[in-house]
C-alpha positions as CSV (number, residue, x, y, z in Angstrom):
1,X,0.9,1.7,36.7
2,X,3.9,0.0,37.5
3,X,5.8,1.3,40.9
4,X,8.2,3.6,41.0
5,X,12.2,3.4,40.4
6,X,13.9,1.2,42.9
7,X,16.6,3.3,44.4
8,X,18.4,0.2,46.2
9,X,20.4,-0.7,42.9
10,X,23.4,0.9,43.5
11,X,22.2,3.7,42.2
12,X,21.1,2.6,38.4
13,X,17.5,4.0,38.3
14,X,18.5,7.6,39.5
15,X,21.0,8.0,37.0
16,X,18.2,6.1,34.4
17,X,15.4,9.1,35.5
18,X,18.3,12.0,34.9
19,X,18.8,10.9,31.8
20,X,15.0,10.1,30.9
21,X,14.7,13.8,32.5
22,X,17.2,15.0,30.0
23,X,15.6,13.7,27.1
24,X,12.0,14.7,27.9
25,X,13.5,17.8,27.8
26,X,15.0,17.5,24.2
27,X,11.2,16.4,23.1
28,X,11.0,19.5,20.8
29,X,13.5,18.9,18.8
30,X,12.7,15.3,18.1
31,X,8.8,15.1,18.6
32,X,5.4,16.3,17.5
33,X,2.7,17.5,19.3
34,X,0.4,14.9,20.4
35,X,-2.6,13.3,19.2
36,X,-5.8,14.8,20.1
37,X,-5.4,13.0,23.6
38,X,-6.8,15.3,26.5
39,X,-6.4,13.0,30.0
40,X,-2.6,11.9,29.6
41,X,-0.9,11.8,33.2
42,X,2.4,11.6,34.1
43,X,3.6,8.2,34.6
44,X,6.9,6.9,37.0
45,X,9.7,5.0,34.5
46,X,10.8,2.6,36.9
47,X,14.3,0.4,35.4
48,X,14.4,-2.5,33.0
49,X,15.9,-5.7,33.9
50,X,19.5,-5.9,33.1
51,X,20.9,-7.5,29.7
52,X,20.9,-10.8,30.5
53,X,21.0,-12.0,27.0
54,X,23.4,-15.6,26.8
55,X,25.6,-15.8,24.0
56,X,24.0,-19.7,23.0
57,X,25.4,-19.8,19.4
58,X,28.7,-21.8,19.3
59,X,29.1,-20.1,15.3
60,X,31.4,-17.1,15.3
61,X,33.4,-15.1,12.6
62,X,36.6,-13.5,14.0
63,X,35.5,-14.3,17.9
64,X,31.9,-12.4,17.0
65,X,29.2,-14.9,17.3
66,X,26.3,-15.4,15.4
67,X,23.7,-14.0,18.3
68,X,25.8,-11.5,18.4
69,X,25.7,-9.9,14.8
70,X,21.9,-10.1,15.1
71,X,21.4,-8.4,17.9
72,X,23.6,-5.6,16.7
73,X,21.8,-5.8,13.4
74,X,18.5,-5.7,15.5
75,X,19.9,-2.3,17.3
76,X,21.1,-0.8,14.4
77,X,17.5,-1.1,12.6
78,X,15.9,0.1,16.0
79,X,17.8,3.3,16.1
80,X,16.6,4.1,12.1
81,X,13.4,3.1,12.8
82,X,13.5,5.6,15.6
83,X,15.6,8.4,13.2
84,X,12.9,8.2,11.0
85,X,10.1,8.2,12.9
86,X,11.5,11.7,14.5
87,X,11.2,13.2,11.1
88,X,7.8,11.6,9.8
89,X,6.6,13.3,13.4
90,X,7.6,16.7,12.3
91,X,4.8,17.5,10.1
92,X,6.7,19.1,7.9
93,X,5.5,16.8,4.9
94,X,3.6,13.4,4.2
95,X,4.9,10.6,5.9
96,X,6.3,8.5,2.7
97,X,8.1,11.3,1.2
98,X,9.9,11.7,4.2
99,X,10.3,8.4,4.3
100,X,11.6,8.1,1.3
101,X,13.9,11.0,1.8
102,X,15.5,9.0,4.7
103,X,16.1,5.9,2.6
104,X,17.8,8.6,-0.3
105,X,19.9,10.0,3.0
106,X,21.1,6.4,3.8
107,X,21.3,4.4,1.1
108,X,23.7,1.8,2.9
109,X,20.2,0.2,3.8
110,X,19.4,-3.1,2.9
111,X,16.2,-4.1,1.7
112,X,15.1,-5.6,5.3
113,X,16.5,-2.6,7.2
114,X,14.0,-0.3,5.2
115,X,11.0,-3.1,5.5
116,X,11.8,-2.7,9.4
117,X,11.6,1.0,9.4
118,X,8.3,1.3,7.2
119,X,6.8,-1.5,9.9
120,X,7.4,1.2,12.7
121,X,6.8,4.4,11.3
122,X,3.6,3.2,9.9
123,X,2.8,1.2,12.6
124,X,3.2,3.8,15.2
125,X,1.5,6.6,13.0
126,X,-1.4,4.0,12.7
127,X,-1.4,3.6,16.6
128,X,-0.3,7.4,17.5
129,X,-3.1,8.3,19.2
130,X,-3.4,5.2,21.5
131,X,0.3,5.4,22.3
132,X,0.3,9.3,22.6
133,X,-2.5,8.4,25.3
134,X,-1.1,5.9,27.1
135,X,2.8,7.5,27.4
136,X,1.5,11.0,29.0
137,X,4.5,13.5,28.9
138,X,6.7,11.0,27.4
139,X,4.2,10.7,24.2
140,X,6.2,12.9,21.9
141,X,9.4,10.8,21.7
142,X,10.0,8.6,19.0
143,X,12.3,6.4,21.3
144,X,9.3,5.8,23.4
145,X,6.9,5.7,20.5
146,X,8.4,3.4,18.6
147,X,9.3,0.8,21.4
148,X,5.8,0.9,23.0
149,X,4.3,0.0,19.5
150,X,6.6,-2.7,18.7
151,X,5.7,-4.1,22.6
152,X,2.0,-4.0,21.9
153,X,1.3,-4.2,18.3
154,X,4.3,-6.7,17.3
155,X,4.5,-8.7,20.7
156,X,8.4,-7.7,21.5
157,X,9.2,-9.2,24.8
158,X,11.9,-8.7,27.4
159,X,14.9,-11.1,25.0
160,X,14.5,-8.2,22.5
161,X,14.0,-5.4,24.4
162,X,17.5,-6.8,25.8
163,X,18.5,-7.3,22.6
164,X,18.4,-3.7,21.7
165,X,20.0,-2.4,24.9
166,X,17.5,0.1,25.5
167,X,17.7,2.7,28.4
168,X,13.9,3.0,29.0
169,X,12.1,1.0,31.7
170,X,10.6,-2.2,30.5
171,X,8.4,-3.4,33.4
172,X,6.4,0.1,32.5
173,X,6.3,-0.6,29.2
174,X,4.9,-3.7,29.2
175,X,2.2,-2.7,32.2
176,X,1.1,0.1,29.3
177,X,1.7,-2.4,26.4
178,X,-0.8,-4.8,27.4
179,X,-3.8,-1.7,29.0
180,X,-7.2,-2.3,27.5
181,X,-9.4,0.5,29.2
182,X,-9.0,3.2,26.9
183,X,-11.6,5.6,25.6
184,X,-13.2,4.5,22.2
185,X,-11.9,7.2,20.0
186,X,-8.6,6.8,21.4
187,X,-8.9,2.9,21.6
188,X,-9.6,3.2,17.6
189,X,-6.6,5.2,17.4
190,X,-9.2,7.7,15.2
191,X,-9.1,11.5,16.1
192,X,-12.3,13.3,17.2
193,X,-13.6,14.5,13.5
194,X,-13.0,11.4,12.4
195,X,-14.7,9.8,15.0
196,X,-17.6,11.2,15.5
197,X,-18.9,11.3,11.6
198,X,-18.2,7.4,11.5
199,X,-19.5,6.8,14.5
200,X,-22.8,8.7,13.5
201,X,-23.2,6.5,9.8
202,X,-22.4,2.9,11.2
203,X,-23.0,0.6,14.4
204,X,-19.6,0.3,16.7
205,X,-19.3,-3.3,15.6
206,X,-19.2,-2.0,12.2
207,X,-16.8,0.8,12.7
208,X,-14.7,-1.5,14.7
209,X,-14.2,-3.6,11.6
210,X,-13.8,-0.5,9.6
211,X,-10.9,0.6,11.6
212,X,-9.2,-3.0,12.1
213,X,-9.0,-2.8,8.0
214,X,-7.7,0.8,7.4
215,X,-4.8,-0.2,10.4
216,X,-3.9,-2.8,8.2
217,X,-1.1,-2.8,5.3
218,X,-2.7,-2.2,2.3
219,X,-2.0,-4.6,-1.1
220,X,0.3,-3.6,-3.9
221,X,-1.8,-3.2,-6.8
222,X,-0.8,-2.6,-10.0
223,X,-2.1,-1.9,-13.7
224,X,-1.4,-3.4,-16.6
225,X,-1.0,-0.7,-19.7
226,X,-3.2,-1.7,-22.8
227,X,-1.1,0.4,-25.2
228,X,1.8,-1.7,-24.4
229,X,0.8,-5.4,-23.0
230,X,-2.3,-7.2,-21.1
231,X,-2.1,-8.3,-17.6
232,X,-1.6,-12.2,-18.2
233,X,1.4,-11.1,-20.7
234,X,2.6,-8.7,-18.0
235,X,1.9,-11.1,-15.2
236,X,3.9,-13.6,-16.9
237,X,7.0,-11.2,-17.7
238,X,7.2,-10.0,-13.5
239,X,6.8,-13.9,-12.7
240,X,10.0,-14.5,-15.0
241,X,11.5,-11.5,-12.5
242,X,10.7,-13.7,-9.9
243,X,7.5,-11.6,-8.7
244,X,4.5,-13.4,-8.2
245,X,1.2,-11.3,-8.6
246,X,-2.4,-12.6,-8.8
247,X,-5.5,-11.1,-10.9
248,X,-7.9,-9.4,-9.5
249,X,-11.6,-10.2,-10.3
250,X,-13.1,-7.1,-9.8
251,X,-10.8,-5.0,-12.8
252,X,-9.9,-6.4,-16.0
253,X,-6.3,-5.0,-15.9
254,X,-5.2,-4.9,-12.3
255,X,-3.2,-7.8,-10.6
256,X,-2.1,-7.8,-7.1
257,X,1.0,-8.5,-4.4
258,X,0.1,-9.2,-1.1
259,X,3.9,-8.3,0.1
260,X,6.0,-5.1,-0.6
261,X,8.4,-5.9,-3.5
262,X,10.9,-3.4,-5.7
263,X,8.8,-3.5,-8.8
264,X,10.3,-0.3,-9.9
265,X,13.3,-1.5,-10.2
266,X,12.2,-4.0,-13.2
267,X,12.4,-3.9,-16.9
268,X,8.6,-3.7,-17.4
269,X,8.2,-1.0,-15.1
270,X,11.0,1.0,-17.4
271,X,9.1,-0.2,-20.5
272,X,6.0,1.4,-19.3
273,X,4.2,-1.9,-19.0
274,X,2.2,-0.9,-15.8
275,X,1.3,2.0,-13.3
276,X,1.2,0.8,-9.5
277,X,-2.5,2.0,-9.2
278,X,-5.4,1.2,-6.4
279,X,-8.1,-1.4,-7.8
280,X,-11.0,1.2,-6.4
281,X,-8.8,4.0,-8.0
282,X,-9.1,2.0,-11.4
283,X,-12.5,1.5,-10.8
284,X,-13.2,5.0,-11.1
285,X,-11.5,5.0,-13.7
286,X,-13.2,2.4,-15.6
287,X,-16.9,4.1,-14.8
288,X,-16.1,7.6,-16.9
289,X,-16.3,4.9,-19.8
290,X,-13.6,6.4,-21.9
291,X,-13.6,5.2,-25.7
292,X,-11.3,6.4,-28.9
293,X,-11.6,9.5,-30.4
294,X,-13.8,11.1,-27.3
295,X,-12.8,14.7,-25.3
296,X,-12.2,14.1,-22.0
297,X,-11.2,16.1,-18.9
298,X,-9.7,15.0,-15.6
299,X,-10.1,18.0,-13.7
300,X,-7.8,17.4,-10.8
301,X,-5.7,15.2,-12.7
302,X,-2.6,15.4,-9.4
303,X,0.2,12.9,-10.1
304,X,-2.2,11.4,-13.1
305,X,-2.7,8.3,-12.6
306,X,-6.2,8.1,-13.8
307,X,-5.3,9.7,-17.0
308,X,-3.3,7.6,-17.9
309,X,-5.7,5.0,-17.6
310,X,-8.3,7.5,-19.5
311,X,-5.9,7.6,-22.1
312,X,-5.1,3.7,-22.6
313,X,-9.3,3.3,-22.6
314,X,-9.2,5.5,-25.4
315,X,-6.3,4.0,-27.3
316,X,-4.4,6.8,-27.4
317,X,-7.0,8.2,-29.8
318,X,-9.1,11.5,-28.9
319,X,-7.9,13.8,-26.3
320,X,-8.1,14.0,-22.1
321,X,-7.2,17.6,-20.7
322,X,-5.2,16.9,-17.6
323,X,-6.6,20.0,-15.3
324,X,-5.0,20.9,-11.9
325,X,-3.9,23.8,-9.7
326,X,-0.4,22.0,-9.0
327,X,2.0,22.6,-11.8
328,X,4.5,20.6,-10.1
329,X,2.9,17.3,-10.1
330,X,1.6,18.1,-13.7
331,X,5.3,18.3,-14.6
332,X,6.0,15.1,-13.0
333,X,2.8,13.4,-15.1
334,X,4.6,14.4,-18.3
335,X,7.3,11.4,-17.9
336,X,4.9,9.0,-16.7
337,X,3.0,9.2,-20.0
338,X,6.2,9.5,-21.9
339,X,7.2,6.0,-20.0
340,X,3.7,5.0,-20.8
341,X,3.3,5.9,-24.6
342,X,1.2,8.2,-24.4
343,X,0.4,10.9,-26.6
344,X,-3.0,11.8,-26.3
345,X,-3.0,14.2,-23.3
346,X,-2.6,17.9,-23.1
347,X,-1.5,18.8,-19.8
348,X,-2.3,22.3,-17.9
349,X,-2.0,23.9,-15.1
350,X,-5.0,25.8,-13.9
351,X,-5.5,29.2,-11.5
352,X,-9.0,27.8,-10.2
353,X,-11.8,26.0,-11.3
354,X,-13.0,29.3,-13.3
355,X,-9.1,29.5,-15.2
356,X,-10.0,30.9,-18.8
357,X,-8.8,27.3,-20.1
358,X,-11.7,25.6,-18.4
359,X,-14.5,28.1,-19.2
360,X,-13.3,27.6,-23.3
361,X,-14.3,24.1,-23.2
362,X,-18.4,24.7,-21.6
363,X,-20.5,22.5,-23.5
364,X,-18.2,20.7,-25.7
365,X,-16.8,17.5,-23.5
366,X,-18.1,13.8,-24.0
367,X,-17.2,13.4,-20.0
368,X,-15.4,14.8,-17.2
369,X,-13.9,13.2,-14.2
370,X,-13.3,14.8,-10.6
371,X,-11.4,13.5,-8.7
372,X,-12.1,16.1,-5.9
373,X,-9.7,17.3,-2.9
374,X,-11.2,15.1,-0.2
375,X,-10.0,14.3,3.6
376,X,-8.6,11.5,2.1
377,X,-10.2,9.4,4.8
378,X,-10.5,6.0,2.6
379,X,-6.1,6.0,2.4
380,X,-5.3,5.5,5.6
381,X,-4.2,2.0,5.1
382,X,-1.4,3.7,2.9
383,X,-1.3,7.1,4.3
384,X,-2.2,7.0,8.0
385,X,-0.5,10.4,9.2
386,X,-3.3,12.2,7.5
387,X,-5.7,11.4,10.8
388,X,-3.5,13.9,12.4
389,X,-3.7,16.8,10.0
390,X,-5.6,19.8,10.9
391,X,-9.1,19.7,8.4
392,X,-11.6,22.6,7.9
393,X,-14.2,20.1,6.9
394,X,-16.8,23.7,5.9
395,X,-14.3,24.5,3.7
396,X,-13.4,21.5,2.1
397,X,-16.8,20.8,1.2
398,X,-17.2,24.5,-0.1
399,X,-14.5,23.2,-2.2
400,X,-15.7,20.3,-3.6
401,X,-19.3,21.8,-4.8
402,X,-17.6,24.4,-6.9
403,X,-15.6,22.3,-8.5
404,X,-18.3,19.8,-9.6
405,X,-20.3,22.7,-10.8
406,X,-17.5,24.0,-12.7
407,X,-16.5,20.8,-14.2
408,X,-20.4,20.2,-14.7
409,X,-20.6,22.9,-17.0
410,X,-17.8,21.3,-19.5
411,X,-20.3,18.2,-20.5
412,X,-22.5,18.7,-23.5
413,X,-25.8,17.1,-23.6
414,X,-25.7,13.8,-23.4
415,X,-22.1,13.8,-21.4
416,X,-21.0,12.5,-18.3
417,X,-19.4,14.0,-14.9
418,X,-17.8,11.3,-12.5
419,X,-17.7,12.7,-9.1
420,X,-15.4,10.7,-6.9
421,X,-13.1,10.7,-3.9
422,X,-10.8,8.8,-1.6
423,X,-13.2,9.4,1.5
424,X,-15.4,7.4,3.2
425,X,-17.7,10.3,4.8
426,X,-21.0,10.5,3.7
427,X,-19.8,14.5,4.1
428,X,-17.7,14.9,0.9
429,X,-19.8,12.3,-0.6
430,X,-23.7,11.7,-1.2
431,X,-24.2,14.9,0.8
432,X,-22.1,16.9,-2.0
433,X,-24.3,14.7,-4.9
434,X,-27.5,15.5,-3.6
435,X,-26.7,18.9,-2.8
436,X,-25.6,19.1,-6.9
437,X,-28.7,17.6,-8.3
438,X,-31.0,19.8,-6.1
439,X,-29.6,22.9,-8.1
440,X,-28.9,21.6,-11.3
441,X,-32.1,19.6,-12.5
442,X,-30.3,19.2,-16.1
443,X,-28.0,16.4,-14.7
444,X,-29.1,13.0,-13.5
445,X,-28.0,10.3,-11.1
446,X,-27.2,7.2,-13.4
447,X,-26.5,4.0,-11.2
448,X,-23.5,2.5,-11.5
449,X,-24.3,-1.0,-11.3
450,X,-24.9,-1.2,-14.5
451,X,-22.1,0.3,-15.9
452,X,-19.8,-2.0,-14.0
453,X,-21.9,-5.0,-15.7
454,X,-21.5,-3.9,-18.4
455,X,-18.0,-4.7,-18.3
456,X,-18.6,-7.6,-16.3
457,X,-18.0,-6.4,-13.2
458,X,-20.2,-7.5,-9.8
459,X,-19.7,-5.6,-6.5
460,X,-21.3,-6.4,-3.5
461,X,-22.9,-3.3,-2.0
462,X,-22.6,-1.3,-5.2
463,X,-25.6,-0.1,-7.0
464,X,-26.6,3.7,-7.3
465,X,-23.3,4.9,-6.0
466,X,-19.7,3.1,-6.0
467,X,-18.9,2.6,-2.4
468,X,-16.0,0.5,-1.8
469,X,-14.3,-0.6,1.6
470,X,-10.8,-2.1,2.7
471,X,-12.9,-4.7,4.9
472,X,-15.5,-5.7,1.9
473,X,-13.8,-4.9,-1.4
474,X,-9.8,-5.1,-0.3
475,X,-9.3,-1.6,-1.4
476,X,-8.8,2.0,-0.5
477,X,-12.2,3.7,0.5
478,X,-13.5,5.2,-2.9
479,X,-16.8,6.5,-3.7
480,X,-18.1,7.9,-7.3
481,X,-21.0,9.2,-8.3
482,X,-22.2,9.4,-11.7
483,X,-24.3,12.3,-13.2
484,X,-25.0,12.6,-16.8
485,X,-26.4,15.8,-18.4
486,X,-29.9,15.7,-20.7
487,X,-31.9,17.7,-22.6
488,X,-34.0,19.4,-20.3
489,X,-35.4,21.9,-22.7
490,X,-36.5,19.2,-25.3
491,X,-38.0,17.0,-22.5
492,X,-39.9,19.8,-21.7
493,X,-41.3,20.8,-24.9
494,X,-42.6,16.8,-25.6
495,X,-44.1,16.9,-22.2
């Protein structure tokens, strides 16, 4: 740790400490509580090294220079980054719709002002537990937060921390920024649950990997809408936008973008000619093997975005029930498949998995698809405040076996149930699969391999379950089961 302040300068660091005193103490109001981080200490704040930024740019515009309009541009994108970051800390919400709730508040934002801000927020909710670890009491400020990340994760050095004309102490910061001896959960920047299941299924080298790809930005995917255009048509049309996006090998309607870009704000998007959609998610998709003029359920159909898929499969021919317990986000489904064209869905709101409108279809669906309340483990690329949240793991997986074995009842003979999640723990996964099939002998596994070959699809890794991982398939962590129902009684009697 670096020494502490030098009182000799006329008096600078002791007025620095009051006022680092003085906001320590306003941590409350613009903090969270910490990171599952139990050995923090107190650390000194000795003074950063004065401004001693030269003005080398001869160009000016009425006597400001050039250097000069950047740095304040730099400063000005510092102190949103930090704004921001003070609410995504609050826990009031997820982090990207209070994200995106700061960018509605201050719509004066350019497009690289809000690129800077999502860089830090995610970037330190990534790192938070590392950070949280190696501030000690000063852990809960987003000042200190946000500058401690962009000093180790994004290499600041002391001409930008200049720049910025920051009043916390850079020689600390940089002693902290470039500390290696931390404890492997915190190191990992993974809480404790977390932690410890990974750590159980997978060698460290493996986890290490693991971690290094869900701490990295995540792709923009997309998928092209069959009732309306393929993907080389609507690959074309965004190129002519000037947006260049790739196809992707492992699904037959999904190209990618490497880089954020406002395809919202185009003409296809308004013509319904694509849904921004995860390639694993569409994989999922693709396995409940949807055709026209089948019934089919997506029992926690959320914001939809697998129905909609469901329903282009089927070409708009046939029906899929879009189950769930939030009415809200059903609502919100309705003008995505009116954007979409699609008019094959009946949307509704459910009490529970035993609502009166689930138990009227038992026995009568071609296939059903859960899509089951998970820790959501496998998003973290995209979602990476969700390490923090509180989870009842016993509870969650109570959860998750009654609705399969609700939905499981809704199959006739013959039908099939897709059990999937966004997780990556073997928990809410084959654990919940295995635990199915030992009570319901009527259903069987069916490897998925096959399917996927069917449509010419190859994984690695993938054969009786669909596992999928940012470091080996460049996706969100997925896995989906399939079970299919048979005749139990007739196998009996020719036995």
């Amino acid at each position: 740790m670096a020494k502490p302040p030098n009182k000799s300068r006329t008096g600078q660091s002791a007025d620095k400490t009051r006022r680092r005193d003085k906001a320590k103490s306003k941590s409350s109001a613009n903090s969270q509580p910490q990171a599952d981080n139990k050995s923090a200490a107190d650390r000194p704040a000795p003074h950063k090294p004065a401004n001693t930024n030269a003005n080398t740019n001869n160009g000016t515009d009425n006597g400001v220079s050039r250097n000069q309009r950047e740095q304040r541009i730099l400063r000005s994108r510092f102190r949103q980054a930090v704004s921001a970051l003070a609410q995504a800390l609050e826990r009031t919400g997820p982090a990207d719709r209070k994200l995106e709730a700061y960018f509605r508040q201050h719509k004066q934002m350019g497009s690289k002002d809000r690129a800077f801000v999502a860089d830090v927020v995610y970037g330190v909710l990534r790192h938070l537990r590392s950070l949280q670890f190696l501030l000690g009491d000063y852990g809960n400020q987003a000042e200190w937060l946000a500058l401690l990340y962009l000093m180790r994760y994004a290499q600041w050095g002391s001409q930008t921390f200049a720049d910025i004309d920051c009043d916390l102490p850079f020689e600390d910061l940089t002693e902290l920024a470039k500390e290696q001896n931390l404890p492997e959960a915190v190191a990992l920047d993974l809480p404790d649950w977390l932690y410890e299941r990974l750590s159980a299924s997978m060698t460290a080298e493996e986890l290490k990997i693991l971690v290094e790809a869900l701490n990295a930005n995540a792709p923009l995917d997309i998928r092209a809408n069959r009732l309306k255009c393929d993907r080389e048509t609507l690959r074309v049309r965004l190129a002519v936008d000037g947006f260049e996006l790739i196809h992707v090998d492992s699904a037959p309607d999904a190209l990618r973008k490497f880089s954020r870009a406002p395809l919202f704000n185009t003409e296809a998007f308004r013509d319904g000619w694509f849904e921004v959609q995860d390639v694993g998610s569409q994989l999922v998709s693709i396995l409940v093997d949807a055709k026209p003029k089948q019934r089919i359920v997506d029992f926690c159909a959320g914001a939809g975005g697998k129905t909609l898929h469901l329903a282009a499969m089927m070409q708009n021919k046939g029906t899929v029930y879009a189950f769930d317990v939030a009415a809200k986000r059903l609502a919100n489904l309705k003008q995505r498949l009116a954007r979409a064209g699609v008019d094959n869905v009946r949307v509704q709101d459910i009490r529970d998995e035993n609502d009166v409108h689930i138990k009227r279809q038992r026995n009568t669906l071609d296939a059903v698809l859960v899509d089951a309340p998970c820790s959501g483990s496998g998003t973290l690329r995209r979602n990476p405040d969700i390490k923090w949240r509180t989870l009842d793991m016993a509870s969650l997986r109570d959860t998750q076996l009654r609705i399969l074995k609700a939905a499981a009842q809704l199959v006739k003979t013959g039908g099939r149930v897709v059990y999937a999640t966004c997780s990556v723990l073997n928990d809410e996964n084959e654990e919940i699969v295995e635990t199915f099939l030992a009570e319901h002998p009527e259903f069987e596994l069916k490897p998925v391999a096959p399917i996927l070959a069917e449509k010419g699809i190859k994984l690695d890794g993938v054969e009786q379950y669909l596992r999928l991982w940012p470091h080996t398939h460049n996706t969100d962590g997925f896995f989906a089961a399939v079970l299919e129902r048979r005749n139990v009684v007739a196998e009996s009697a020719a036995e």
